[in-house]
N, C-alpha and C positions, 0 to 999 in steps of 0.2 A: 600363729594362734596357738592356743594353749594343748589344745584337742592334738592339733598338728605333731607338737613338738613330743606329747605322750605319747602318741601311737604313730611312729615313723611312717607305717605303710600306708598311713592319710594322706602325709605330708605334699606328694605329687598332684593330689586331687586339690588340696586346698591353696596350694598355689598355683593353679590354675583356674579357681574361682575365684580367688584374691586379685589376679590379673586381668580380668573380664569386666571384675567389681571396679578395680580403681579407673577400668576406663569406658565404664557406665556402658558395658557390653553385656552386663548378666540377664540372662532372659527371664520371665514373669514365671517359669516355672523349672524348677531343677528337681530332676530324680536320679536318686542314689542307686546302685543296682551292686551286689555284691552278700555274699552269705551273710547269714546269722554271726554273730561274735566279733565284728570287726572292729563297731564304734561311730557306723555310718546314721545312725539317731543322733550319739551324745554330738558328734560333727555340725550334724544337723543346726539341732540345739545351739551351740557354740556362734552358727551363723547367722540365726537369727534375731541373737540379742546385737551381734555385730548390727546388722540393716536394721535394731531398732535403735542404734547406740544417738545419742545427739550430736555425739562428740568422738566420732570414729575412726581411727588414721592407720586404717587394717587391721584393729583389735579393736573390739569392746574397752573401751574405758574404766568401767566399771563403778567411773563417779557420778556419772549421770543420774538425773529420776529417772529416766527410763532405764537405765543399767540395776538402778536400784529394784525401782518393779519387777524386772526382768527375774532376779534373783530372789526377789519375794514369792514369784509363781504369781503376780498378779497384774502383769503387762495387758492392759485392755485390748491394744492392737497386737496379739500373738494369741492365736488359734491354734491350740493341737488336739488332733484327732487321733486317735487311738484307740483297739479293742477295749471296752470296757474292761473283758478281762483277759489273760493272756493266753494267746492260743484261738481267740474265739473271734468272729467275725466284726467290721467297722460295719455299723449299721447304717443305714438309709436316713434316719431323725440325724444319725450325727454329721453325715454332709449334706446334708439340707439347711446346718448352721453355717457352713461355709458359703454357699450361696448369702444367704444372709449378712455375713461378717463381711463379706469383698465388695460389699454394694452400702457400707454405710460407712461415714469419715470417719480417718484414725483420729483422734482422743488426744495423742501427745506428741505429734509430728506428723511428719509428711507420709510415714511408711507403712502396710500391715504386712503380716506374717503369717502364712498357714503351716503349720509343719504336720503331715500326715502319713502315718505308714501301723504295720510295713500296708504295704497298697496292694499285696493282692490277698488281703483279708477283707478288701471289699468285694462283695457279691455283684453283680451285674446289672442290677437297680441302682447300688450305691453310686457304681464305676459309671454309669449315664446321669446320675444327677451331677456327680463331679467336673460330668466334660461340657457341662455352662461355662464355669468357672475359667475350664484352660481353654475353651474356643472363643470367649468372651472377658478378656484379662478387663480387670477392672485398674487404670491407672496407681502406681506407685504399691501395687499386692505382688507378693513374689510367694509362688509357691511353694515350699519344698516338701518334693516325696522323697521316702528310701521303702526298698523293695529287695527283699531276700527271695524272692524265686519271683523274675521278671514275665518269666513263661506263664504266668497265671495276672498277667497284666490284660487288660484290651490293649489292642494295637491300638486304637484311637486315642487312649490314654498316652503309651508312650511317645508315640509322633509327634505329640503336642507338648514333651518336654525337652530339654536339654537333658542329654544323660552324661555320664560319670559313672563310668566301672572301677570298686575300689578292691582292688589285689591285696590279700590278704602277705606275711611276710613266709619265708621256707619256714619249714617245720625247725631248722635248726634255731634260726633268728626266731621265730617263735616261744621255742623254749626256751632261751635265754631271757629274752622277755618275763614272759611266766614266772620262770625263777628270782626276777631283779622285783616284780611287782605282786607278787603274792604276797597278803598276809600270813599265811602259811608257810611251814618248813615243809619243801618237799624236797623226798631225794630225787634222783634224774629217773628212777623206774616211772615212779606214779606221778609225776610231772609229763614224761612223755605219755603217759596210758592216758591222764587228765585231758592232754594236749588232742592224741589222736582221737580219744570220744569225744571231743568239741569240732571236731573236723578240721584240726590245725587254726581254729578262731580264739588269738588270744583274751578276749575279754568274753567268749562263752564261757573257756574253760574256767576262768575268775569265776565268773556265777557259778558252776555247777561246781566248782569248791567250798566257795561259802554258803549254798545250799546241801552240802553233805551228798551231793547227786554219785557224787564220786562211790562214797561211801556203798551206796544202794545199788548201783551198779555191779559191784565185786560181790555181792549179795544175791544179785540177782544171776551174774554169772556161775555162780555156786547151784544156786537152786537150777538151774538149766542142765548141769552136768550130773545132777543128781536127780533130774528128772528122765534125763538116758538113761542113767543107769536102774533106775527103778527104784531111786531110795526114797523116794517123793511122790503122792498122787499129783497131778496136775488140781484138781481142784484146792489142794491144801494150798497152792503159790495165791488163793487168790484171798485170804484173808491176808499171806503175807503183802502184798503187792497194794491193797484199798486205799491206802494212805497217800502213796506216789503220785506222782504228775503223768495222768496219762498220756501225756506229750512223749514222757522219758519213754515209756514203756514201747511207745508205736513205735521210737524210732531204734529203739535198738533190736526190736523184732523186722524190722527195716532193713536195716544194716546187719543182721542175721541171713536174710535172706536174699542182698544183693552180692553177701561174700559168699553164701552156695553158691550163684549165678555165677560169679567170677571163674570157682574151682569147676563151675562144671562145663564153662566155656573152654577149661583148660589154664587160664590165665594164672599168672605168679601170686603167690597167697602173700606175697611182700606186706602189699597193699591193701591187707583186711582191715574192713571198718572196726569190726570187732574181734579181735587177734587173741585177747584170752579165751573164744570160744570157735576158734580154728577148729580143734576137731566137732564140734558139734554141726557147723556149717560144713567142715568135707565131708561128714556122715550122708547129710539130706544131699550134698551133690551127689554120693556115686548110690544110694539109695532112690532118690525120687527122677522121674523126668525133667525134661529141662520145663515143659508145659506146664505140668503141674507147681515147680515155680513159679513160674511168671504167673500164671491164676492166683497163686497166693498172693505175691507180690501187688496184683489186680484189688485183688479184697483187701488187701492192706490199707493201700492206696484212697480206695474209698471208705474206709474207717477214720483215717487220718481227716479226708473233707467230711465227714458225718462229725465226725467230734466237735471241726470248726464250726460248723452251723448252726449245731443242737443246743435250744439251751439248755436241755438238761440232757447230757446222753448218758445212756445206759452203760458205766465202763466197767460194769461187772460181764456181762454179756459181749462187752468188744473182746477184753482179755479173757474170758472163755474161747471166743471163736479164735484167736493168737493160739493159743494153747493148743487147741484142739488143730488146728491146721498145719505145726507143727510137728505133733507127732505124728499125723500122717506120713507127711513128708522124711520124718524118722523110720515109716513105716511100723509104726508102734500105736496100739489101739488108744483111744481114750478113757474104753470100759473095761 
């Protein structure tokens, strides 16, 4: 398949669901399980115009009406379920269509299709109206989840799938990648800085180049090291910052403060998430307790699920409280 032969570190998974398929082994429900950036959606995608193809001989044809549909976005029998918006939770109304969709005949052949993720952006209402669905498979419906933090799954959910762990490629095969498939000229520095703030996921770091996230990043690294040093009020970062995806902001106050945690368990700074602001994280390691970390890390944690839920959260007030519970940990006042 196509997906496959773009992103090699597929390649393993989808020939082993190609082999289950051709011998009418694949189960009513497959869940994907593997970080953010990998391509285990677009995979997805790719398989289920495959199970809607009429005309299928391990690839999508592509000449079919339903290949056609498929590619217009307008496949009757293909349901995808997604946060409305990103970052924010799968609601309750939206899998209560799926109950509905698996219980009424496909349109243009024998097949339908759910494709829903990531799945643990559903809340725990959603994740039991869901488990009709996979305790009660409705003939010729195959499900497919994919799921970047499996841990925030119900176990009921997962038991009742088939899973598939997709391993991401080394960082070197990575950047090489990167570098063959970027529309961008990048040189090997900010290719590999691109690479490690995507957590070695070659198709995050894609997005977070064609969104300039890159850009904002090294910006935002600047303003951190000029907020130690005192050239910056902490409240001025927050006119700079209103603009940004508070996604970006949590997690590299995230990864700020799980590479303290590393430096002050002692451990190799090799391996910082965020390496351009090494001194700024060994600062709060041999400044703050290791306690007092992990409580931050605590309140972080639940900003991160406040943000998912909220429809409208307050992210002037999250990024006040970031700010402010870093300099503590700096040991430097806020006033």
């Amino acid at each position: 398949m196509k997906v496959a032969s773009a992103l090699p570190w597929i390649a393993p998974i989808s020939e082993q669901i190609l082999q289950q398929y051709s011998k009418q082994r694949l189960g009513h429900a497959l869940l994907l399980v593997g970080q953010e950036g990998l391509g285990k959606r677009v995979y997805l995608r790719e398989l289920s115009q495959l199970l809607l193809c009429s005309q299928s001989q391990g690839t999508p044809c592509g000449e079919c009406s339903s290949c056609h549909l498929f590619n217009a976005g307008t496949h009757p029998d293909l349901l995808m379920v997604e946060p409305e918006e990103k970052g924010k939770q799968i609601k309750i109304e939206q899998v209560r269509k799926v109950t509905e969709f698996v219980n009424t005949t496909a349109q243009k052949g024998h097949n339908k299709v759910v494709l829903l993720g990531p799945a643990e952006a559903m809340n725990v209402n959603a994740s039991n109206a869901l488990l009709k669905s996979l305790e009660e498979p409705s003939a010729n419906v195959t499900l497919l989840l994919y799921s970047h933090q499996p841990s925030g799954l119900l176990a009921t959910i997962k038991s009742r799938c088939q899973h598939f762990a997709v391993h991401g490629p080394s960082f070197n095969d990575g950047l090489i990648w990167l570098q063959q498939n970027s529309q961008a000229q990048l040189n090997d520095q900010t290719a590999a800085s691109v690479l490690r703030l995507a957590a070695s996921a070659p198709l995050k770091a894609i997005e977070m180049i064609e969104q300039d996230v890159h850009v904002q990043y090294m910006q935002f690294c600047q303003n951190m090291v000029d907020l130690q040093n005192r050239q910056v009020q902490w409240n001025d970062l927050l006119s700079k910052w209103k603009n940004w995806d508070m996604q970006n902001i949590l997690q590299w106050f995230y990864g700020l403060l799980l590479d303290a945690q590393k430096q002050k368990a002692g451990l190799s700074a090799d391996g910082l998430a965020m390496a351009e602001l090494a001194g700024q994280s060994q600062q709060v390691a041999r400044q703050a307790q290791y306690g007092q970390i992990e409580q931050a890390l605590t309140r972080l944690s639940e900003a991160q699920q406040a943000y998912r839920s909220q429809a409208n959260p307050n992210t002037t007030m999250m990024t006040e409280a970031l700010l402010i519970d870093w300099l503590g940990l700096l040991g430097q006042s806020a006033h």
